[in-house]
Residue, then its C-alpha position, 0 to 999 in steps of 0.5 A: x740604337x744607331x740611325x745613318x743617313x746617306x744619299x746618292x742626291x747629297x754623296x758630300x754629306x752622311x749623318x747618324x744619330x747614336x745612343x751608347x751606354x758603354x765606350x766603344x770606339x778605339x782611336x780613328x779618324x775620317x776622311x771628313x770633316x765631322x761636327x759632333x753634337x752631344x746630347x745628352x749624358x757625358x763623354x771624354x774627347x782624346x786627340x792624338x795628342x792624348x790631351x783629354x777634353x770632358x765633353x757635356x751635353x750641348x757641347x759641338x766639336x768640330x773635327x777637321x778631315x785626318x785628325x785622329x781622335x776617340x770619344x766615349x762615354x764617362x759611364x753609363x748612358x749618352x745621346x750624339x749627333x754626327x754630321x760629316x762633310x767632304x772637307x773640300x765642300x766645307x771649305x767651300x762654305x767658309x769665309x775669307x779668314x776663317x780657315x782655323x775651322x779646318x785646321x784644328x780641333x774646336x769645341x763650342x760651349x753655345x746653346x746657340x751652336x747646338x740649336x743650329x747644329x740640331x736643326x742642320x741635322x733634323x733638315x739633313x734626316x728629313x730630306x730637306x731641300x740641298x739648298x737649305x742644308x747648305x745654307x744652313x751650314x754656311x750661317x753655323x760655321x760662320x757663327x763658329x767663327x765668330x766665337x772662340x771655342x773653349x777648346x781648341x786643338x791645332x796639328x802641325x805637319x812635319x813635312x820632312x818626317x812625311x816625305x821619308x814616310x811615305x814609301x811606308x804609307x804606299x806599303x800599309x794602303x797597297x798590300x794585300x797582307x799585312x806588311x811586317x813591321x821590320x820590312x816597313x822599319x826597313x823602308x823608312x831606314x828606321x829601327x822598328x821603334x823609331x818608325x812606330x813612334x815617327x808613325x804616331x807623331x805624324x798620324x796618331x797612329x802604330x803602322x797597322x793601326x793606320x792600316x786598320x783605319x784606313x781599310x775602315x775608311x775606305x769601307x764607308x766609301x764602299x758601303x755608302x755606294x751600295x757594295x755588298x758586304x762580302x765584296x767589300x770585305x774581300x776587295x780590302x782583303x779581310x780574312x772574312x765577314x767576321x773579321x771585317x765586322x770585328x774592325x769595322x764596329x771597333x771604328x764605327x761603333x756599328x756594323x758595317x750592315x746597319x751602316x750600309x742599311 
């Protein structure tokens, strides 16, 4: 069972409440900044680097915007909140010195964090007046801050290797179809094998997965507007439904109905 919550009066904030019995989600990242809670049960947290953390039951993670990660269950049952952030909006919360929070992975271990996390969410699901979210919000990630995480996990950025691949990006994200890999090789003036592991290095991601991903994203966007589902799909030229639903419960680890919903 899967619960969203998403409203026009708050469009910065959405939220989902998650109950998973087999791994379901394939490697993805969001246009967000998220806060995972786990609820019950237990699961395996892998970033790009593929350096896998067990993740437990009070256990926080929180995923800066762009950080390409897959989180699924060891076996059997788990309960999971997600809460996601424009990052802009969070950063906005954060105290002078605390911009690690959106830098890197973090995984906290505090029954404290949960418990405000938890709250956070409830207020979020209850309709809570915006200023108390946010205010919310603001006393949790400065309590964050204030603890080291077992776990962290910071990106780096090649600059240069961003730059070449650029023209590759504008390809993925404005073609209608999807672009063959020697074309986009060609452009980045790599053989298809480099750029494949210059995409992954940058991204976490082959060049048609970020593709994916990307349409996927873009989706939520649509969908959390109200677009139909079918004007959707064909707007981010999906062969049809069926396709669509397939991508997008491979990402989202629900259909783009229930998400719309």
């Amino acid at each position: 069972m899967t619960e969203f919550w998403h409203s026009n009066k708050l469009p910065h904030l959405e939220s989902r409440r998650s109950c998973q019995e087999s791994a379901s989600y394939r490697p993805h990242s969001h246009d967000r900044f998220s806060v995972g809670l786990i609820d019950s049960g237990s699961t395996v947290f892998s970033g790009a680097s593929g350096y896998p953390v067990p993740l437990a039951a009070g256990d926080v993670i929180l995923i800066p915007a762009g950080h390409v990660h897959a989180c699924n269950p060891d076996s059997g049952h788990w309960r999971y909140q997600m809460i996601q952030a424009d990052q802009d909006w969070v950063g906005g919360l954060l105290q002078e010195g605390t911009t690690e929070l959106v830098s890197g992975i973090s995984v906290y271990r505090q029954p404290e964090m949960y418990g405000q996390f938890s709250l956070i969410n409830e207020l979020i699901f209850t309709g809570a007046a915006p200023g108390r979210i946010e205010a919310g919000f603001r006393e949790a990630l400065a309590a964050c801050a204030e603890r080291e995480p077992a776990h962290r996990l910071l990106a780096t950025t090649d600059v240069e290797l961003l730059h070449r691949l650029n023209p590759v990006f504008i390809r993925l994200r404005d073609d209608e179809e999807n672009p063959l890999l020697d074309e986009l090789a060609q452009i980045a003036g790599m053989g298809k094998y480099q750029l494949i592991r210059a995409m992954k290095k940058l991204t976490g991601f082959a060049p048609l997965a970020w593709r994916q991903n990307e349409r996927v994203i873009t989706a939520r966007k649509m969908l959390r507007e109200g677009r139909p589902l079918a004007e959707t799909a064909h707007a981010l030229g999906f062969v049809d439904q069926s396709h669509f639903h397939r991508v997008f419960r491979a990402h989202v680890a629900s259909s783009p109905g229930s998400y719309r919903s």
